[in-house]
C-alpha positions, 0 to 999 in steps of 0.5 A, spaced: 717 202 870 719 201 876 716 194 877 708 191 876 704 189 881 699 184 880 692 183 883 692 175 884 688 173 891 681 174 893 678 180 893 685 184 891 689 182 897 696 178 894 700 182 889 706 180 885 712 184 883 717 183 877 724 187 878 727 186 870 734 183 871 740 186 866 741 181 860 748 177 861 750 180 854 750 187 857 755 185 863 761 180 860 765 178 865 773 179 863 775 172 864 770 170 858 767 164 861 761 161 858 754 160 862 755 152 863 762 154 866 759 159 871 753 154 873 758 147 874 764 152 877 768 150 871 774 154 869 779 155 863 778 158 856 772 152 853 777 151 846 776 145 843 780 139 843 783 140 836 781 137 829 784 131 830 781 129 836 774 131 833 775 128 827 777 121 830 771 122 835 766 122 829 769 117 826 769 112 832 761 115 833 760 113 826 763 105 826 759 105 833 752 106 829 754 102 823 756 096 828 750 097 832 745 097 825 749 091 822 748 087 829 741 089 829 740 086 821 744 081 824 739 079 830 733 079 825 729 073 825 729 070 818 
């Protein structure tokens, strides 16, 4: 199928086409970018930054949180 042809307007006159696209998984570039590397013109291979920087990254995200919830506890009336 080539294509469809919709007949939306009054009395049949307007038409619409729909071409279907080749998946991007069919086409995968060489350089192994990511689609988010595509869009924002980023380049480089998308590695991570490590287990330990993940790892300090998780634990300051977590003392982050438990500093807020016991400053909340804290600020409650009592």
């Amino acid at each position: 199928m080539s294509g469809m042809s919709l007949q939306t307007g009054i009395n049949g006159r307007g038409s619409a086409s729909y071409t279907p696209m080749t998946p991007g998984a069919a086409n995968p570039s060489t350089a192994g970018s990511t689609i988010a590397q595509k869009a924002y013109g980023i380049s480089g291979t998308g590695a991570g930054a490590g287990p330990t920087t993940a790892a300090f990254g998780s634990v300051s995200i977590g003392a982050l949180a438990l500093a807020a919830l016991v400053f909340l506890w804290w600020s409650l009336p009592r």
